[in-house]
N, C-alpha and C positions, 0 to 999 in steps of 0.2 A: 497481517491477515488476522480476521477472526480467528484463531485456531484453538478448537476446542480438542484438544487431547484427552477425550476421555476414551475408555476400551473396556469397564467393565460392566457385568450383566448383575452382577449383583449388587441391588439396590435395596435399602434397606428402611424404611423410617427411620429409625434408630441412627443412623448416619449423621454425620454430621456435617450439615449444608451451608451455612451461612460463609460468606467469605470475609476477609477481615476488609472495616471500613477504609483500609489504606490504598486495597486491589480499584474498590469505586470512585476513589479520590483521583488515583492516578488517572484512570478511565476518564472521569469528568475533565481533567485540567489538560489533558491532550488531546480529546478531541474539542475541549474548548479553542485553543491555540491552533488546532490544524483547519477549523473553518476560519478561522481570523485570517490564517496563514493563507487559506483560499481566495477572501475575500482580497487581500494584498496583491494576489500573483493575478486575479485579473483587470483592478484597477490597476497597476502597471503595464497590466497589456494595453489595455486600453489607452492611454493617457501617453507613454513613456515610448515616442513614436524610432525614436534613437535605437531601441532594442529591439525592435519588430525583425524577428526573422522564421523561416520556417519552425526550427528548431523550438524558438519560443510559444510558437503554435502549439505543437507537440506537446509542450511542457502543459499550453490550458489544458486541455484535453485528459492528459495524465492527470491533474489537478482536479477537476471534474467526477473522475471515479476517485481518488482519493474524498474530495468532502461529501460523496455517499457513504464511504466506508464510514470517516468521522462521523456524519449524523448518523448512521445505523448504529454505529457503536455506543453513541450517547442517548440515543432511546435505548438502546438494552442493559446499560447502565440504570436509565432511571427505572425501567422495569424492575430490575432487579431489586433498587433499592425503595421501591414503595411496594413491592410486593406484600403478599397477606400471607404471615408465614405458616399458619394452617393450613389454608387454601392451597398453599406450596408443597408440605407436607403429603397432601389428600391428593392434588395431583401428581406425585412423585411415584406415590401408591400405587396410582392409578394406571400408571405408567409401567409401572415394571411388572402389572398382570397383561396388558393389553399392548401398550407398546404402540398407540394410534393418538393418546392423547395431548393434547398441544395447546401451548397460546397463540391466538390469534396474532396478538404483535410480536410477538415470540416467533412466528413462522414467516411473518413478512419481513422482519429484522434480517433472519437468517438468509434469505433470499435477497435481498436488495446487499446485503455486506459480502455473501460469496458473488455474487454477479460484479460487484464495483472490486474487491481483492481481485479478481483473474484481470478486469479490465489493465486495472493498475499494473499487474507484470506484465502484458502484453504491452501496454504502450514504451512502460519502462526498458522493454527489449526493442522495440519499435524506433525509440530515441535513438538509442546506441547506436541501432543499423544503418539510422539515417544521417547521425556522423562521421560515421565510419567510413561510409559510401561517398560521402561530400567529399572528405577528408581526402579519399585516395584517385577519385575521378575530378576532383577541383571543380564540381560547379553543386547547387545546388539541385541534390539527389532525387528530393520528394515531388519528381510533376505531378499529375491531375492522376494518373493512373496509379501511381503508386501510393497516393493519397487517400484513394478508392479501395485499394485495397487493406490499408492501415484500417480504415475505419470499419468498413469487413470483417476483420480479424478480430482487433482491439473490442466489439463490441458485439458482433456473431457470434464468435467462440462461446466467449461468457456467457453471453444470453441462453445460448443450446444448450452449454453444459449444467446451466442451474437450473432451466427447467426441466432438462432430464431426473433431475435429484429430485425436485420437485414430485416429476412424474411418480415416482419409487417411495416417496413418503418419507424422507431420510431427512428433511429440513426440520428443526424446531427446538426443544427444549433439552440441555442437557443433566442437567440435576446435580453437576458434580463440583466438588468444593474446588478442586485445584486446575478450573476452564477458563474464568474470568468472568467477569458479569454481563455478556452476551448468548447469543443461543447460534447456534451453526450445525453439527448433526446431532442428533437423539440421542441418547446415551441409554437406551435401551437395548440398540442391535445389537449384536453379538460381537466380540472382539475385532476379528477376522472386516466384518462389513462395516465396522465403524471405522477402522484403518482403510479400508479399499475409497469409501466415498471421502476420508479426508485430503485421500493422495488425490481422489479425480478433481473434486471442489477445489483444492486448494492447494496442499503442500508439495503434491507432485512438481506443481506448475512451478510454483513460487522454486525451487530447488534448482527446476530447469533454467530460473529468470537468473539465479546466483552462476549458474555454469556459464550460460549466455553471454551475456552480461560483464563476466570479469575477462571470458575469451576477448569480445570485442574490447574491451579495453587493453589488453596486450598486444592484439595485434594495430591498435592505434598509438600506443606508446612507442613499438619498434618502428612503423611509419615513421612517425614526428622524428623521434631518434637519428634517423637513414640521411632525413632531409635536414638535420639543424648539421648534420656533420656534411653534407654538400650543399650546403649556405646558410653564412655565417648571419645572416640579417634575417630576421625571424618573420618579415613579411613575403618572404617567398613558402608559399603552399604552405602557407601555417593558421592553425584557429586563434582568433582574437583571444585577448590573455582575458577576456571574462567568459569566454564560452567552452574555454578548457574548463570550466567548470563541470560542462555539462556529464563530460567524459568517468568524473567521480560519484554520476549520480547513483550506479549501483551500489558503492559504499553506501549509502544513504537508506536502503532498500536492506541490506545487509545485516547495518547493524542495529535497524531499527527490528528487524522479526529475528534475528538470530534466536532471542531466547524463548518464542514461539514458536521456531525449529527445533531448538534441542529438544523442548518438552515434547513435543509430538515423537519424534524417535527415540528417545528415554521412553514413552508412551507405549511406544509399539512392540518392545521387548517387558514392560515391566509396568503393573500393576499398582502406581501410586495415588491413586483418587481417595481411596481411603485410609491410608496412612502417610500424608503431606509431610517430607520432611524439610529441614529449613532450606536446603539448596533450590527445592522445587520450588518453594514461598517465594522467593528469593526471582526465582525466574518469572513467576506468576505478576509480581512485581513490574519488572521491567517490559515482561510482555503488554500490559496492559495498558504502559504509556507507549511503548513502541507503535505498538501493530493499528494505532490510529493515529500516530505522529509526521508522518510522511508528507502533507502539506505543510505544516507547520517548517518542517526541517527544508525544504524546497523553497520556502518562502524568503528563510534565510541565505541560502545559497545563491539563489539567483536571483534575487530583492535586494536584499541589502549587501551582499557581498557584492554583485556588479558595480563596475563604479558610473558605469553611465545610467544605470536605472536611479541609483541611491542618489547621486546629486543634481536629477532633474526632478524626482520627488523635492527634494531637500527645498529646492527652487520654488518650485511651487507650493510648498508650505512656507516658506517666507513670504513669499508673493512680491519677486523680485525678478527682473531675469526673464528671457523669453524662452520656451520649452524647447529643448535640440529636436534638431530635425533630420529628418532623412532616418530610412531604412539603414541597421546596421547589418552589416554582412557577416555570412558564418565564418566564413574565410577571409583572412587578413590582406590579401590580395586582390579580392573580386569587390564587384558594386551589384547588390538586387536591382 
């Protein structure tokens, strides 16, 4: 997630803005990777007919609000980093008498990245539900209704809750050294309303997606568990050993914004925007490849770690071989 953890009011010229060129580096080379990572996970859809299952539906989808977040992320990157840093200065000023003033890509960034982050945890919880659900009823869970309603969710919720922020004036420029090189809320509000609109935008959610998330993965592990100990051949009610993957994709969610999480709740108790110590640097760091890595890291998981996707690409870059065929099923027992 974008997460701009900032919380104070006092803003000062004198401050000191600039971030180090390593925060922009990282920012560039991960959402470089996670649109690449994009562009992988749907020519694999497309093409790699062996692996077509609902499941991997899901995953475009989830992919799709991931490389908005990536491209929002890498336009407020290069904002940041072609910025005019007087102009910066003068709007910063400007800002902390008035508290209305904004960049124009500055305030469409903030909106299109908090709208594609919430998508992103909703479907990310969306996935889980709808293996969970296969998992323990044995057929493929997601019909036309419950389809209807994924997409509902996954991309209503989001939509309403950014344009609410929207409505309120709460999207745009943050000003502060230790946020990263995007814009997400103002860093003008007052403590209190700059913590309320991160939890609604953003980290509330993202938090609930960690609870979610790691529940459904327990109770799918003590499943599998029940059933490998009343049958010993792993094709009775069990997932294909490449779509257990799917089941770790919260770790992926996880340890990609952890330190996007710490810093917002460090944030929300304590005042470090203007005196950056190295632990913060440090997280600012990792935050800033993480929180737009998520395609990229998905690309790898279920790209190149499948073994039925990776040696029918394989195949087809040699140009050898006829491409496999047939629908693969989520469950190692059933046919789509």
């Amino acid at each position: 997630m974008s997460s701009n953890n900032s919380s104070s009011v006092n803003i000062t010229v004198s401050d000191r803005v600039s971030l180090p060129q390593s925060v922009l580096i990282c920012t560039f080379v991960s959402s470089s990777l996670s649109i690449i990572g994009a562009v992988v996970i749907f020519i694999t859809y497309c093409l790699v007919t062996v692996a077509k299952n609902q499941t991997r539906q899901l995953l475009v989808y989830l992919t799709i609000a991931d490389l908005m977040t990536a491209v929002g992320n890498l336009v407020g990157a290069s904002r940041y980093a072609l910025r005019n840093e007087t102009e910066y200065l003068t709007s910063r000023h400007q800002m902390q008498n008035t508290c209305i003033t904004t960049n124009a890509v500055c305030e469409v960034q903030s909106f299109v990245t908090t709208f594609s982050s919430l998508s992103s945890f909703f479907w990310t919880s969306i996935i889980m539900v709808h293996i969970m659900m296969t998992l323990i009823t044995q057929r493929e869970w997601s019909n036309l209704r419950n389809r209807v309603i994924y997409h509902c969710v996954s991309w209503g919720v989001p939509l309403g809750i950014t344009f609410l922020a929207l409505s309120y004036d709460v999207l745009g420029e943050d000003f502060f050294t230790n946020t990263g090189p995007w814009c997400w809320i103002k860093g003008c509000l007052d403590q209190p309303n700059v913590f309320l609109w991160m939890t609604l935008t953003g980290k509330g959610w993202e938090i609930l997606t960690y609870i979610l998330t790691m529940t459904f993965y327990i109770i799918m592990k003590i499943h599998m568990w029940k059933k490998r100990l009343r049958f010993r051949d792993r094709s009775h009610h069990h997932l294909r050993e490449e779509d257990e993957l799917y089941i770790m994709i919260f770790f992926v969610i996880i340890i990609l914004r952890a330190a996007g999480t710490i810093r917002f709740l460090y944030a929300s108790v304590e005042n470090i925007n203007n005196s950056p110590g190295t632990f913060d640097l440090v997280l600012v760091h990792i935050q800033s490849f993480g929180d737009s890595a998520q395609a990229f890291a998905n690309c790898i998981l279920f790209c190149f770690r499948d073994t039925a996707v990776r040696q029918d690409l394989w195949n087809r870059v040699r140009g050898i071989g006829q491409p496999m065929r047939g629908d693969a099923p989520l469950l190692s027992n059933t046919v789509n």
